[in-house]
C-alpha positions as CSV (number, residue, x, y, z in Angstrom):
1,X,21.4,5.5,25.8
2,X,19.5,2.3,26.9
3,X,21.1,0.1,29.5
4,X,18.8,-2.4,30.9
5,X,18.1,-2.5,34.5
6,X,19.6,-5.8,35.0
7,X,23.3,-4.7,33.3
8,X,26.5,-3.9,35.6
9,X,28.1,-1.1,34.4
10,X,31.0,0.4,35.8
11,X,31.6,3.9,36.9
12,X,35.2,4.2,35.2
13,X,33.1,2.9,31.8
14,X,33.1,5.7,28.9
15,X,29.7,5.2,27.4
16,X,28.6,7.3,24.2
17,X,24.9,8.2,24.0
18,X,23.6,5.9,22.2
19,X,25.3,2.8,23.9
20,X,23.0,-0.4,24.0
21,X,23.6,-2.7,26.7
22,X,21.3,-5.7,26.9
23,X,20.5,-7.8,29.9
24,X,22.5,-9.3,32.3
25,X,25.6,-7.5,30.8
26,X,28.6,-6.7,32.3
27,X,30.9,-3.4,31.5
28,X,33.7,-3.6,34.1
29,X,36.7,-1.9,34.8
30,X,38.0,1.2,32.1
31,X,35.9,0.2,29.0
32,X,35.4,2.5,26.5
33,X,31.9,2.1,24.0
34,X,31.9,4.1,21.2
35,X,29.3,5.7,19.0
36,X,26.4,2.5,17.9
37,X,27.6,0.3,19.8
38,X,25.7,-2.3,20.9
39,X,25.9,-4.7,24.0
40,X,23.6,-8.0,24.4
41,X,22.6,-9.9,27.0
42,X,24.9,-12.3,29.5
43,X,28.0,-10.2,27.7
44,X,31.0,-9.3,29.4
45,X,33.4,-6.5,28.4
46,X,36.7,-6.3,31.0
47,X,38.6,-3.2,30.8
48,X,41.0,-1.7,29.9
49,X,38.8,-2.0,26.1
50,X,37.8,0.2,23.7
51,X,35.1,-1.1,20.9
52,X,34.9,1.3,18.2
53,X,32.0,2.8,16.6
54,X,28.8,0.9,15.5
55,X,30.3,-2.5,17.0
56,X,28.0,-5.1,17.8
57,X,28.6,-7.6,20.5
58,X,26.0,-10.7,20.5
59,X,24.7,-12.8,23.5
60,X,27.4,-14.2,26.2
61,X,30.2,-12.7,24.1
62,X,33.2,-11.8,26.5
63,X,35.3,-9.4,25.3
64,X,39.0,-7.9,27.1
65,X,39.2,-10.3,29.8
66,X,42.7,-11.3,30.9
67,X,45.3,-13.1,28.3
68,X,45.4,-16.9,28.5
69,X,49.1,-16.6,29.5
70,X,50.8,-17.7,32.7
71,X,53.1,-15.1,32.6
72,X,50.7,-12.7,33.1
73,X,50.7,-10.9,36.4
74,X,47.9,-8.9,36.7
75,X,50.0,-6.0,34.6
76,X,47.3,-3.3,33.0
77,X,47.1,-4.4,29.3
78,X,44.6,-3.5,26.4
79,X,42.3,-4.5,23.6
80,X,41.5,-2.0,21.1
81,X,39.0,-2.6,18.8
82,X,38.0,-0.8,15.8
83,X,34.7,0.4,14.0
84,X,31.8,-2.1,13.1
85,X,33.2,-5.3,14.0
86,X,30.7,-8.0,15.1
87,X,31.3,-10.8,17.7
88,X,28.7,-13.1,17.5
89,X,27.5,-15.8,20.7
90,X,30.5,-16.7,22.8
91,X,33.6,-15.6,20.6
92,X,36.3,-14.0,22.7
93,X,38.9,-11.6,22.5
94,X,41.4,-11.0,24.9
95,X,43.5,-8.1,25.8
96,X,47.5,-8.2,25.3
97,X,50.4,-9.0,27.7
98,X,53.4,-6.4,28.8
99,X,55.7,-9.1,26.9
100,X,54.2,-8.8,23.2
101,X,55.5,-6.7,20.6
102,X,52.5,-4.5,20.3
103,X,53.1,-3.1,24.0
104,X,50.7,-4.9,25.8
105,X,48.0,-4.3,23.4
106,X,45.6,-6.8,21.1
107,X,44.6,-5.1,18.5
108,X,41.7,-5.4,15.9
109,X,40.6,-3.3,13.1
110,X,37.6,-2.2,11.6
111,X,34.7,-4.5,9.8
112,X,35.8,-7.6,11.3
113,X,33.3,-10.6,11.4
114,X,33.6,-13.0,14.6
115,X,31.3,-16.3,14.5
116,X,30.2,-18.0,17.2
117,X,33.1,-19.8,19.7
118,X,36.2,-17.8,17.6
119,X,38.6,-16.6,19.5
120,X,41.1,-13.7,19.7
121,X,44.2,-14.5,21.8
122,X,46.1,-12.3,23.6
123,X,49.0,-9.4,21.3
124,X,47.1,-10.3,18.6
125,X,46.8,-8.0,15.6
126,X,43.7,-7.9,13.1
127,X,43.4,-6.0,10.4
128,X,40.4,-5.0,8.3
129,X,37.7,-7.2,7.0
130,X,38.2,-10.3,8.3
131,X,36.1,-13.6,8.5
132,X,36.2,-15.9,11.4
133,X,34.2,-18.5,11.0
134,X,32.8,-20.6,14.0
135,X,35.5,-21.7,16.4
136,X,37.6,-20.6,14.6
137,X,40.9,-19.7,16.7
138,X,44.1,-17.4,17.0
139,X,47.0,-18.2,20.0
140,X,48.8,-15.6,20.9
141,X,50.7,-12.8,18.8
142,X,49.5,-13.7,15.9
143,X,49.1,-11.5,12.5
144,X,46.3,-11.5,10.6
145,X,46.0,-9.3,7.6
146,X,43.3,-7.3,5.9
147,X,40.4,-9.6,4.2
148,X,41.9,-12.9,5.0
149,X,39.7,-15.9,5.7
150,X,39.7,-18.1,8.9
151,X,37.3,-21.2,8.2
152,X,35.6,-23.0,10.6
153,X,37.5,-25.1,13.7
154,X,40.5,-23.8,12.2
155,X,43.4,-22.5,14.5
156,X,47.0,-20.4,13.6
157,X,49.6,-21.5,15.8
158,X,51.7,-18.4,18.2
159,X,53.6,-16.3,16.3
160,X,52.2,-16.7,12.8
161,X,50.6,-14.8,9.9
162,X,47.9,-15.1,7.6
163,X,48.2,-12.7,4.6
164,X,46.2,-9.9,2.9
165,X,43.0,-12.1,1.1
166,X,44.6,-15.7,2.2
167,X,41.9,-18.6,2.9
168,X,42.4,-20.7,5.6
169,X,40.0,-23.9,4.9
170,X,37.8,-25.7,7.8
171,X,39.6,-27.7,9.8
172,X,43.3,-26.1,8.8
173,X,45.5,-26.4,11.7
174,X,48.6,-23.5,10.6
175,X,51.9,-23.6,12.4
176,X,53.5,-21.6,9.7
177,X,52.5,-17.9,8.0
178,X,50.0,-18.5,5.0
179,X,51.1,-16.0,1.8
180,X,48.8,-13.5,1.3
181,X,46.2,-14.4,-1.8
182,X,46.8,-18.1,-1.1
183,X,44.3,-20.9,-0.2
184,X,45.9,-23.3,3.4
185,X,44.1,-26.6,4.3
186,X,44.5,-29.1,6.3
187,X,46.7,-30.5,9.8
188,X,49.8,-29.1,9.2
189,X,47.9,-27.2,6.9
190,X,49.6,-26.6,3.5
191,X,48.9,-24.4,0.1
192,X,46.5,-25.4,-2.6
193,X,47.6,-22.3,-4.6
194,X,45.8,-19.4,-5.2
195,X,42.4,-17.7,-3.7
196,X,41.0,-16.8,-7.1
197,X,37.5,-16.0,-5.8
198,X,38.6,-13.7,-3.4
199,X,41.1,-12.1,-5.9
200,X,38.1,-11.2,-7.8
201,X,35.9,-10.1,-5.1
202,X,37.8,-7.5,-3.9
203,X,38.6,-6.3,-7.8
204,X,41.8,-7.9,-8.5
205,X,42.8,-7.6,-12.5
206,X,42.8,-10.5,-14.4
207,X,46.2,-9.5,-15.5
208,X,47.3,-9.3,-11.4
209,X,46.3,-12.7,-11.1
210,X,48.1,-14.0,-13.9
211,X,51.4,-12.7,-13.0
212,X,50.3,-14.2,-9.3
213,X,49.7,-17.4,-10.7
214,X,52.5,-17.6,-12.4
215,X,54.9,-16.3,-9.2
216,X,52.7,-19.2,-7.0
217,X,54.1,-21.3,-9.8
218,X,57.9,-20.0,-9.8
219,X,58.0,-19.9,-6.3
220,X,56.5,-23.3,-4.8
221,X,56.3,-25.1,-8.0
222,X,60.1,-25.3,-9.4
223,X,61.8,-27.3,-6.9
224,X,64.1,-24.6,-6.3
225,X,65.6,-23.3,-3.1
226,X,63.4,-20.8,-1.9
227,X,65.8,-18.1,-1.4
228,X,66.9,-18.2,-5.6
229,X,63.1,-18.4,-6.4
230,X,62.1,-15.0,-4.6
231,X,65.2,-13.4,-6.4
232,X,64.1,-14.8,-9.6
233,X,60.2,-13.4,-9.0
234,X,61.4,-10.4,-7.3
235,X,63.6,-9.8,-10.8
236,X,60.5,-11.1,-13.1
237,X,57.2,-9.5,-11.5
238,X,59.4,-6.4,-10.0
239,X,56.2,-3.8,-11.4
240,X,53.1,-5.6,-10.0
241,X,53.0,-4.7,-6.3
242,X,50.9,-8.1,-5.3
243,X,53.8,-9.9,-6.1
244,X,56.3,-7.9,-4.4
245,X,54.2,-8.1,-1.6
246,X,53.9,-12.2,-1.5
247,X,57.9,-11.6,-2.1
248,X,58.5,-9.5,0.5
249,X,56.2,-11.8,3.1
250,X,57.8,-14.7,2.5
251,X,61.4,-13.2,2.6
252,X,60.2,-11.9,6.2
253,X,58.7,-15.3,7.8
254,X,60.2,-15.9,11.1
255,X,58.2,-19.0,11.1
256,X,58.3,-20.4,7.7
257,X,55.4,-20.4,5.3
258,X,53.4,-23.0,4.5
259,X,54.9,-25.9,2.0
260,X,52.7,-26.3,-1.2
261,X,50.8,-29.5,-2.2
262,X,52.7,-32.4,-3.6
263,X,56.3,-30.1,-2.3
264,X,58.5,-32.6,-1.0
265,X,60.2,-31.2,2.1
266,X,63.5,-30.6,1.1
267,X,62.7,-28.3,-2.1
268,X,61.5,-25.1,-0.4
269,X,64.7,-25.0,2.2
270,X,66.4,-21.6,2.0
């Protein structure tokens, strides 16, 4: 274990051996650092937290501080973070309030990257190998789905998703869920079809992308009422599980997903 002389730690902290903790740091409260994990300098880390194996945490990084929510009273809520995730110069994540639907806990996943100035909001939930680029931000109870994108100064609005492999361009400003697979841009940010680079980066068929293509197309393309389009590409694509999974994450939007480019308003009402 190295903790510099300079670092506050605090007694109720769980550190494993081979904790790094950097100058000026600061563990307070019931933070748990798992196997690897590494601390640097100016850093705070507010329990209750626990950070997951072989997580790094760069310079002036705060991490579990209290939720950004004016109902909050002080309650004890949590962050949980999962295994090598990396939160680079001042991103933050905070910990959850007793109102969300994750019982007072943000969650995060495993292999998550962080840039510098993202943030993490409070009952948020991340899942695994996500990209936040710089400033980058989440409000509060969002979703966020394995391998989706966040591009820089781009922000999700309370309450919404971004789906499994979606890209969320610089700049996008999303008040609606983004469909998993699909590229968002722009303020209100809306689809420019489908994330065909990341398709193929994480191995998608070129057969799987047709039939997604061609669902995109069927779904935002038609002019129909969205609730006869997902029964017709539920019916057409029913044995290639990427579409049943757009299908099914659509059909389960609270919010409303994202309108398509060139959609006039009326043509995606359900």
């Amino acid at each position: 274990m190295s903790i510099h002389p300079t670092a506050v730690v605090s007694k109720n902290a769980e550190l494993a051996k081979d904790v790094e903790i950097g100058p000026y740091a600061v563990i307070e409260g019931a933070v748990v650092l798992h196997a690897g994990v590494a601390v640097g300098s100016h850093s705070v880390i507010k329990g209750p937290t626990v950070v997951g194996e072989g997580t790094r945490v760069f310079h002036h990084a705060v991490i579990g501080e209290d939720p950004q929510d004016l109902k909050y009273a002080g309650e004890a809520t949590r962050l949980e973070i999962g295994k090598r995730n990396t939160f680079r110069e001042f991103s933050t994540a905070h910990r959850g309030t007793a109102g969300g639907k994750g019982g007072g806990v943000t969650r995060i996943g495993d292999d998550n990257l962080f840039m510098a100035y993202s943030h993490v909001a409070h009952d948020c939930v991340v899942g695994n190998g996500c990209v936040f680029a710089n400033c980058a931000a989440l409000a509060g109870h969002v979703v966020i789905q394995d391998a989706a994108i966040l591009g820089g100064l781009s922000g999700v609005h309370q309450h919404s998703r971004v789906g499994r492999m979606a890209m969320v361009g610089g700049g996008a400003m999303c008040t609606q869920d983004v469909p998993p697979f699909t590229i968002a841009q722009g303020d209100r940010a809306r689809l420019f079809g489908l994330n065909i680079v990341g398709l193929r980066r994480h191995g998608v068929s070129a057969d799987t992308i047709s039939a997604l293509r061609d669902a995109y197309r069927d779904l935002f393309s038609q002019g129909l009422p969205m609730r006869i389009a997902l029964e017709q590409v539920r019916a057409s694509y029913s044995r290639v599980p990427e579409v049943q999974e757009l299908v099914e994450f659509i059909e389960n939007s609270a919010r409303g997903v994202c309108r398509s480019v060139g959609t006039e308003l009326g043509a995606q009402d359900t």
